[in-house]
C-alpha positions in Angstrom: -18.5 -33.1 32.5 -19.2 -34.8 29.6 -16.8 -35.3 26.3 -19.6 -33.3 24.7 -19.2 -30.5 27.1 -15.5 -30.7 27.2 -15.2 -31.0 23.3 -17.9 -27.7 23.3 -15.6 -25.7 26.0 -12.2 -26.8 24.6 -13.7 -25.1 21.0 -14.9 -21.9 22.8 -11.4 -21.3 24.3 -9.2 -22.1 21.4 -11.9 -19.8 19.6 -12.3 -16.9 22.1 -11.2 -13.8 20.7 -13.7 -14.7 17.0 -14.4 -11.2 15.8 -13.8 -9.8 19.6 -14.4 -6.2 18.6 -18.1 -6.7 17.0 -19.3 -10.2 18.1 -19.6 -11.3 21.8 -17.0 -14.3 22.3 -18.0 -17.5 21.0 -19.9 -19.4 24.4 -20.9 -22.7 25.0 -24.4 -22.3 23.8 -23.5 -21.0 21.0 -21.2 -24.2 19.6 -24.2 -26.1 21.4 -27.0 -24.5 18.9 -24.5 -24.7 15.5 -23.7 -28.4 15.8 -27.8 -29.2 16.9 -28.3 -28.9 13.1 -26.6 -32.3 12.3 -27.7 -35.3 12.6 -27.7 -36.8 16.3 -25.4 -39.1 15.7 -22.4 -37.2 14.1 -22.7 -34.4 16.6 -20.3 -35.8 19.3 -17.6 -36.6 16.5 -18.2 -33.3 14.4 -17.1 -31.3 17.5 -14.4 -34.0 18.0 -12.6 -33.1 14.9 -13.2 -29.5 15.0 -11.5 -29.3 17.9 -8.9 -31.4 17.1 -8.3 -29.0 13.5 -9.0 -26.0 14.9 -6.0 -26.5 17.3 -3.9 -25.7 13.8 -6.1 -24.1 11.7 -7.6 -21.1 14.2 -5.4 -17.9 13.8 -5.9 -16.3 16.9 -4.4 -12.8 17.0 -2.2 -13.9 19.9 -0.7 -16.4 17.6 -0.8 -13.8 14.3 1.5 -11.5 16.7 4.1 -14.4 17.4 3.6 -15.0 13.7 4.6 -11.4 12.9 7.0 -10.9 16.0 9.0 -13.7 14.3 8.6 -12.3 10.8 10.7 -8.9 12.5 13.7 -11.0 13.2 13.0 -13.4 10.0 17.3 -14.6 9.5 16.1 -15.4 6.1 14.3 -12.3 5.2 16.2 -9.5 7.5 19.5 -8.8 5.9 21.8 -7.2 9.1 19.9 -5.8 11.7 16.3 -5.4 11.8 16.2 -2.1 12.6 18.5 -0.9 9.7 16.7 -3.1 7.1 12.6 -2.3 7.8 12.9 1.3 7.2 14.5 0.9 3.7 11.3 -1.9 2.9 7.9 0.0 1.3 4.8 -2.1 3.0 2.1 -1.5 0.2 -1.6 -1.1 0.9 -3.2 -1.8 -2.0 -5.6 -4.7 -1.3 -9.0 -3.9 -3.3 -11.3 -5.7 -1.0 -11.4 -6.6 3.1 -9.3 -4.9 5.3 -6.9 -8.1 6.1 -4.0 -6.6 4.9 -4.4 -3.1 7.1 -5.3 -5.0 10.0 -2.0 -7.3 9.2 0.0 -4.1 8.8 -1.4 -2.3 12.2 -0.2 -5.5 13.7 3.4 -5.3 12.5 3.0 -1.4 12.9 2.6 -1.7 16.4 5.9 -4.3 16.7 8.3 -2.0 14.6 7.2 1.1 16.9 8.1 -1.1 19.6 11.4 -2.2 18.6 12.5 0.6 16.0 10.7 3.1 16.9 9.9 3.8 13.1 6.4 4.1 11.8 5.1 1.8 9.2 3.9 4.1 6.9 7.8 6.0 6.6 8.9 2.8 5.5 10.6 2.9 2.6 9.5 6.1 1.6 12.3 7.2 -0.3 14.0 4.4 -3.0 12.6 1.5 -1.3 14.7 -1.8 -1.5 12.0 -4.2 -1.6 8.1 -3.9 -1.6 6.2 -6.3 0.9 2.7 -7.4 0.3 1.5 -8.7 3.8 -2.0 -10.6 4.1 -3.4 -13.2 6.5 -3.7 -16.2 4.5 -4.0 -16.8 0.5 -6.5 -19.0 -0.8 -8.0 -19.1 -4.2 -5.0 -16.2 -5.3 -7.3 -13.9 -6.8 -7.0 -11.4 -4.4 -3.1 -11.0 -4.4 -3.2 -11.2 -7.9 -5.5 -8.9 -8.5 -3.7 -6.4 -6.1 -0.2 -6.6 -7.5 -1.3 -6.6 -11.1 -3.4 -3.4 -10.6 0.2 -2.1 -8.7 2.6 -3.4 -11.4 0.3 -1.6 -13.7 0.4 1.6 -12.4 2.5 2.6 -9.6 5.3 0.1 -9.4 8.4 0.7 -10.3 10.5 -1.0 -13.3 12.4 -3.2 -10.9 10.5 -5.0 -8.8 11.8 -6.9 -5.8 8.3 -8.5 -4.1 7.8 -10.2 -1.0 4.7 -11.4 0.0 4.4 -12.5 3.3 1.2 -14.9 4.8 0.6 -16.8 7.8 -0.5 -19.7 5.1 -1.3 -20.3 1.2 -2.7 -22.9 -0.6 -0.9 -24.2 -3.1 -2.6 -23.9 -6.0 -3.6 -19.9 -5.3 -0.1 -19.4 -4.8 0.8 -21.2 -8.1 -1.7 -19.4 -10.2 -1.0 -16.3 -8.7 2.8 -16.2 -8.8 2.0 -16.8 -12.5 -0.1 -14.2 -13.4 1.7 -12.0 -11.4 5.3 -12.9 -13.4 3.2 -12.4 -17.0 1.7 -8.8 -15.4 5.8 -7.8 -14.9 6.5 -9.2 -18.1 3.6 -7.6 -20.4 4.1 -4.0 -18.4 8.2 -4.0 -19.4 8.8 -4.4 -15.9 11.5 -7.0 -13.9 10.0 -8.3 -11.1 11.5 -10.7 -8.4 9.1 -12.2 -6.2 9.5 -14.4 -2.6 7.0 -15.9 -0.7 7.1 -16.2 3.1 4.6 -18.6 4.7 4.4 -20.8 7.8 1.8 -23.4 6.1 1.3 -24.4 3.0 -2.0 -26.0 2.4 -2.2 -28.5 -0.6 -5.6 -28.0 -2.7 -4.0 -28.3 -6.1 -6.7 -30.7 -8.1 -3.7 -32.9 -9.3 -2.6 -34.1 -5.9 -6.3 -34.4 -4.5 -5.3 -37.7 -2.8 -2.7 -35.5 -0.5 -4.6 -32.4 -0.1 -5.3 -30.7 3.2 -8.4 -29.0 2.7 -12.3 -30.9 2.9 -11.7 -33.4 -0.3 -14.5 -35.9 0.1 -13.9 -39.7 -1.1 -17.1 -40.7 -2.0 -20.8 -38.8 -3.0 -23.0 -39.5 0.5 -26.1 -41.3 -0.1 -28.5 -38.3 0.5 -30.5 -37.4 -2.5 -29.9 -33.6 -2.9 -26.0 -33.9 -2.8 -26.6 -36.7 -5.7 -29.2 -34.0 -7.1 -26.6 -31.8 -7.0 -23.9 -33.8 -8.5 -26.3 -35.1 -11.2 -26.6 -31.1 -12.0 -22.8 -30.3 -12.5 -21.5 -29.9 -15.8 -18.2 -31.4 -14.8 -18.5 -34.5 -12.3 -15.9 -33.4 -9.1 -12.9 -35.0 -8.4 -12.9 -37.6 -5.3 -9.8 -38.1 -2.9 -8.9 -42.0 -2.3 -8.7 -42.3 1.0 -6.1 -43.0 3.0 -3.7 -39.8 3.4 -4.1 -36.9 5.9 -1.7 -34.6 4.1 1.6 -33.3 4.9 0.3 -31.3 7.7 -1.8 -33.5 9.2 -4.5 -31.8 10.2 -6.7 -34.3 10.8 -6.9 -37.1 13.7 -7.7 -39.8 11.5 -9.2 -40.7 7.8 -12.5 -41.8 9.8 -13.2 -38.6 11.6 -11.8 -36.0 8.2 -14.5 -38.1 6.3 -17.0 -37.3 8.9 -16.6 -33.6 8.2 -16.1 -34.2 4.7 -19.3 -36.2 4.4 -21.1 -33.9 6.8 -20.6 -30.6 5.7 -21.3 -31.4 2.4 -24.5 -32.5 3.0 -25.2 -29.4 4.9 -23.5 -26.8 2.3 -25.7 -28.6 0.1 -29.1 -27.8 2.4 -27.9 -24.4 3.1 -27.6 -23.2 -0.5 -31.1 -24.2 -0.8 -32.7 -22.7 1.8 -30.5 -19.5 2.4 -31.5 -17.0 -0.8 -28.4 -14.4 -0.4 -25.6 -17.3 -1.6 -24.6 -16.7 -5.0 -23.8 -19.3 -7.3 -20.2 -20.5 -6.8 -20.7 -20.0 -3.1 -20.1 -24.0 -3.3 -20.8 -26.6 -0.8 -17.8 -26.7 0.5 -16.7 -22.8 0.0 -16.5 -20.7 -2.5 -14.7 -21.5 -5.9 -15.0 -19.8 -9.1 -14.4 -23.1 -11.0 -17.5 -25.8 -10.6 -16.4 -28.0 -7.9 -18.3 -29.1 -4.6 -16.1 -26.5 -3.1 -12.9 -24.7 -1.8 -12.4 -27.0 1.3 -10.6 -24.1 3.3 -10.4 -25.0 7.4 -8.3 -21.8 8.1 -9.9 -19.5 10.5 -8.5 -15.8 11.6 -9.2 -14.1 14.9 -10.7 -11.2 12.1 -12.9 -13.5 9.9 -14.0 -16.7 8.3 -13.3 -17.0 4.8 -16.1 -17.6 2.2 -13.5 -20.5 0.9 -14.5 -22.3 3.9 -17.6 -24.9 4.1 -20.6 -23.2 3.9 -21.9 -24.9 7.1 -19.4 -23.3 9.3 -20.2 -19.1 8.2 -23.2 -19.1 5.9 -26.3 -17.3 7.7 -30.4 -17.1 8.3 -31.7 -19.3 8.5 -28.7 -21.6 8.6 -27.0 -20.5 12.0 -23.1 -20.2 11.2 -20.5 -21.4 14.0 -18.4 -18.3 12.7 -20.7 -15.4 11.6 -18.9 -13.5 8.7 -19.1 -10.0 8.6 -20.7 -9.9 5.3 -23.6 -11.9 6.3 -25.2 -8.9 8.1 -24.6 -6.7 4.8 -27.6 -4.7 2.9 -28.4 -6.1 -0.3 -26.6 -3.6 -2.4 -23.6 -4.6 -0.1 -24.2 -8.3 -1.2 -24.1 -7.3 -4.8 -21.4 -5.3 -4.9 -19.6 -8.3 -2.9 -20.6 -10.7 -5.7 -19.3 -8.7 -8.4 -16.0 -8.4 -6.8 -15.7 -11.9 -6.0 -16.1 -12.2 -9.5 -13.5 -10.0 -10.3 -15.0 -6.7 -10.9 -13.0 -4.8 -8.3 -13.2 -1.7 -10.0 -16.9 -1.0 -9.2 
């Protein structure tokens, strides 16, 4: 077997259970006919460094369950024993778009029943100590923000204790959102005390580019529709120097994180012209309501691809993604909808 074929097989198993309830499982052919649309010679080390970040950054839902097995015996979150301290915690469901949240919940529904024998959803039903806010992974922010604010708003009570719990954030989501959410409390009359709970934290801030872990590329390739591209921006992006892999190391080497850096921009940049449904801060590298060349985002769930990711790895027709996202298939009022709640219209 070839490293091509091994690289292509070790991806399809680490990636298996992609979407397993509506999309057959990622195959061989399939990784085969999403890297064809690079250029021949970066194909081999493309899937290379895939699979070496995927290895971190794919959440399969065997690992979200150890995630959330763990998270039921947390020594720093459990106060006493888990079984007299999850019944007096309220898990909200409040998240105004996706279904991550429920899906997380149903998850950690499924664990209490297991070793409680107490429903979720009786959780804290009466005089809850503490509210938790559970979600996959945080990126931009917006979303939790925009949850909780619309909560502290209305239903929450006056004294707030908050935890919200994610397999990963990003740093500077979780900075602007802890934020906003502290000046929702504060303009509503409300206290509010709010923990996070993570297992990774991602650097994207813009300050600390140079030590970031998402797709932060150190130079603009010479390819003349990226420099098109740049040339267009109102605000010229900010390039990493090279040289650091970030605190979680998620990639091999600085050669082979430029590769993908270099690579997929070049391709987010093709895809935006050729595929018509991509609105206008569906970036390069991801989506990102400020004008950069993109979010940068590598995380991956079992449940979906983010849109923060590079476009090359979910956008769709004629581009062929390497992970489908659900909303790719949607009508075109679904599409619109979608864009006005990504830009923050998530009453409509």
């Amino acid at each position: 077997m070839t490293e091509r074929q091994q690289l292509i097989e070790s991806i399809a198993t680490t990636t298996a259970d992609y979407r397993a309830s509506d999309l057959a499982a990622p195959t061989a052919d399939h990784i085969e006919r999403w890297v064809r649309q690079f250029g021949e010679e970066v194909q081999v080390p493309i899937l290379r460094e895939m699979n070496h970040v995927l290895t971190s950054t794919y959440f399969s839902r065997r690992r979200v369950t150890h995630f959330l097995s763990g998270l039921l015996r947390n020594d720093g979150l459990v106060e006493g024993s888990p079984c007299d301290f999850w019944p007096t915690i309220h898990f909200l469901d409040i998240q105004g778009g996706g279904n991550s949240q429920r899906e997380m919940r149903a998850i950690f529904g499924q664990l209490l029943e297991h070793e409680c024998d107490i429903s979720i959803d009786d959780c804290g039903s009466d005089n809850p100590a503490a509210f938790v806010y559970l979600d996959d992974a945080i990126f931009s922010g917006n979303r939790v923000r925009r949850d909780v604010e619309s909560w502290i708003q209305t239903s929450a009570p006056n004294d707030i204790r908050l935890h919200i719990i994610s397999i990963a954030y990003h740093t500077g989501g979780q900075y602007y959102a802890d934020g906003r959410i502290r000046a929702a409390a504060n303009a509503a009359g409300k206290r509010i005390d709010v923990t996070w709970w993570h297992v990774f934290a991602l650097e994207d801030q813009r300050a600390r580019t140079n030590s970031s872990d998402v797709l932060r590329p150190v130079r603009i390739p010479d390819d003349i529709d990226v420099i098109a591209h740049v040339e267009a921006m109102t605000h010229q992006p900010v390039l990493r120097a090279a040289g650091n892999l970030g605190a979680n190391r998620l990639f091999s080497s600085e050669e082979s994180r430029n590769i993908l850096e270099q690579e997929f921009l070049k391709a987010g940049v093709r895809i935006r012209g050729m595929c018509p449904n991509l609105s206008g801060i569906q970036r390069p590298l991801g989506h990102s309501t400020l004008e950069t060349l993109g979010f940068g985002s590598l995380i991956v769930t079992f449940r979906n691809c983010p849109n923060n990711a590079p476009l090359a790895l979910w956008a769709g027709d004629p581009w062929y993604p390497l992970f489908a996202r659900r909303t790719n298939s949607a009508t075109a009022h679904e599409r619109f909808m979608q864009m006005l709640r990504e830009e923050g219209f998530d009453g409509l």
